[in-house]
GUNU-932516 format. One record per residue (C-alpha): residue in three letters; y, x, z. Coordinates in steps of 0.1 Angstrom, whole numbers, plus 5000, padded with zeros to 4 digits. Each point is the difference from the previous one (the first is absolute). Layout:
residues N
AlaYXZ
...
This chain:
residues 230
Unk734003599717
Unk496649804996
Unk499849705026
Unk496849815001
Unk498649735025
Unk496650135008
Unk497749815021
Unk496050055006
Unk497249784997
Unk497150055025
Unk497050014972
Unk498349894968
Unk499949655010
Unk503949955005
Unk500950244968
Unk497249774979
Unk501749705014
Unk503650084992
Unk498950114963
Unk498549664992
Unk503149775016
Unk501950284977
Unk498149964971
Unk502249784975
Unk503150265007
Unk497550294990
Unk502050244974
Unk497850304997
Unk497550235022
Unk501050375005
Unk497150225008
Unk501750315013
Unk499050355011
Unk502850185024
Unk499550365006
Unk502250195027
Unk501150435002
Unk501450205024
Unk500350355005
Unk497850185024
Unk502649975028
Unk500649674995
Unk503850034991
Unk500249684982
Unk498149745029
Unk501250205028
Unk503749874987
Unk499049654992
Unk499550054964
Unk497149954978
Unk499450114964
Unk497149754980
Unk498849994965
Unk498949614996
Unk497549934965
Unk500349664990
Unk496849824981
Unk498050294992
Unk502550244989
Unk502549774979
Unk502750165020
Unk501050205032
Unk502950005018
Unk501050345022
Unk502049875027
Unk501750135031
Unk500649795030
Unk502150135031
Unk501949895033
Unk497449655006
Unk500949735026
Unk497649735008
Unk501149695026
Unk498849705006
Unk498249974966
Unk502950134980
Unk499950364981
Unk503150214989
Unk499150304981
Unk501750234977
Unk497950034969
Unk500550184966
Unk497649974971
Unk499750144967
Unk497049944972
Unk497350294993
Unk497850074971
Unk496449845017
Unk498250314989
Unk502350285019
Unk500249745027
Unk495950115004
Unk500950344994
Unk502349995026
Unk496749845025
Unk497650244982
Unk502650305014
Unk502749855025
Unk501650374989
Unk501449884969
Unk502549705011
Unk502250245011
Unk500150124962
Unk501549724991
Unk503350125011
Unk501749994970
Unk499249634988
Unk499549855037
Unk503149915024
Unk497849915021
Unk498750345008
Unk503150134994
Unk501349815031
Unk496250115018
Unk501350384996
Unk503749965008
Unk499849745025
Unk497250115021
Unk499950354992
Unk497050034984
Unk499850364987
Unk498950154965
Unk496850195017
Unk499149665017
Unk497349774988
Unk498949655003
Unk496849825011
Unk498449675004
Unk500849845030
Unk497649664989
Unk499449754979
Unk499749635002
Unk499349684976
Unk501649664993
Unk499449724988
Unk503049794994
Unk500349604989
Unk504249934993
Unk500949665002
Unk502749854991
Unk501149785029
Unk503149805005
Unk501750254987
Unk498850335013
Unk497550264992
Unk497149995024
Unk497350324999
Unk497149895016
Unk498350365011
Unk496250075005
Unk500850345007
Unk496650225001
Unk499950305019
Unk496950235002
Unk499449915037
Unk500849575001
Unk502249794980
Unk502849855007
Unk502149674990
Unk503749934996
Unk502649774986
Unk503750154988
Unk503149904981
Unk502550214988
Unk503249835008
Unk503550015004
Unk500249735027
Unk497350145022
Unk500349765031
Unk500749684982
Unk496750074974
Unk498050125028
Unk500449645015
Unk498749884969
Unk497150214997
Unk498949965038
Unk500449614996
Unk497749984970
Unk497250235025
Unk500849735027
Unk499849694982
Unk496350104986
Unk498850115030
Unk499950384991
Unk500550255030
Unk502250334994
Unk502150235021
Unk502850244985
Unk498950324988
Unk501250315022
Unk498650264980
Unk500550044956
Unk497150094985
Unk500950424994
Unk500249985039
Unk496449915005
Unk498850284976
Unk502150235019
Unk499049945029
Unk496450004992
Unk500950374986
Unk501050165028
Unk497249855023
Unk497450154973
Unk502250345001
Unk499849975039
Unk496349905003
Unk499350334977
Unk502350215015
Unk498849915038
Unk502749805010
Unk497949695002
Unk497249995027
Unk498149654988
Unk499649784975
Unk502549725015
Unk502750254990
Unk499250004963
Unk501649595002
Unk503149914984
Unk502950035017
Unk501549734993
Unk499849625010
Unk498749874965
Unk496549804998
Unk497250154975
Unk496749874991
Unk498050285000
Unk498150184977
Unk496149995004
């Protein structure tokens, strides 16, 4: 079970802010590419699950990872997540042709658990439910692992603060004091990041399919704050 604090900034401004008052606990940057499949029928979303391949730095590494059953309260988010390292160049094979993941059967756990668990068949195939980018600072802070996110989507981006931690309420404190005490506005995320491609998914499948009658539609559903794309 992964449990992170996860709390959103309202803009550039705030993230920029943050990163400089963070900057002598800086560790490393992360610039990450997260790519998300389902089948056609959506058996994996429409049970709460979501399967990702993430590239790391240009292609020094991927990760396939599968993340299931996700809670969010109050700023606080329980998932159950299980990861497991893939060659970077089938990783792009696999986004080239979403099809071959489920090839991977014999060296993946994780897809085995896709096929037994929710039932997707042999005859079956995958596609690309969207993509997003990240840029992520780590700081080392008081003793926890900040991510500070500038999370860019192809319609706005968007900006967030988490910590993986095993004392979620007590660290959460911590982090929403340090926001407080430099004047930096947030509010606690209600939606992780796979949820906002999602959602913008099924509007597009909607809009094409006739389901959507206007443009207001196409919006996220979901209470997060973007700057948009021009």
């Amino acid at each position: 079970m992964e449990v992170e604090v996860k709390l959103r900034l309202p803009d550039s401004n705030s993230h920029q802010k943050l990163s400089i008052i963070l900057a002598s606990f800086h560790t490393k940057t992360l610039i990450q590419e997260n790519i998300f499949f389902d089948t056609t029928n959506s058996k994996l979303s429409s049970n709460f699950a979501a399967l990702r391949l993430r590239f790391y730095n240009l292609d020094s590494y991927c990760i396939l990872s599968l993340k299931a059953k996700p809670i969010m309260s109050d700023g606080i988010s329980r998932v159950e997540e299980q990861e497991e390292p893939i060659d970077p160049k089938i990783g792009r094979m696999c986004v080239a042709e979403p099809g071959q993941l489920l090839g991977l059967i014999e060296s993946s756990k994780i897809i085995q658990r896709v096929r037994r668990e929710f039932g997707v068949g042999e005859n079956e195939v995958l596609v690309c439910l969207g993509m997003f980018r990240n840029v992520r600072q780590v700081f080392d802070w008081k003793g926890l692992k900040l991510e500070l996110d500038e999370t860019i989507y192809d319609f706005g981006t968007s900006y967030e603060i988490e910590c993986e931690s095993k004392e979620p309420e007590k660290d959460k404190k911590l982090i929403e004091g340090l926001l407080k005490d430099n004047g930096i506005e947030f509010s606690y995320s209600e939606a992780n990041k796979f949820a906002i491609v999602a959602s913008l998914f099924d509007r597009l499948v909607a809009a094409i399919t006739g389901d959507c009658l206007d443009n207001a539609s196409l919006s996220v559903s979901t209470n997060y704050s973007f700057e948009l794309s021009v």
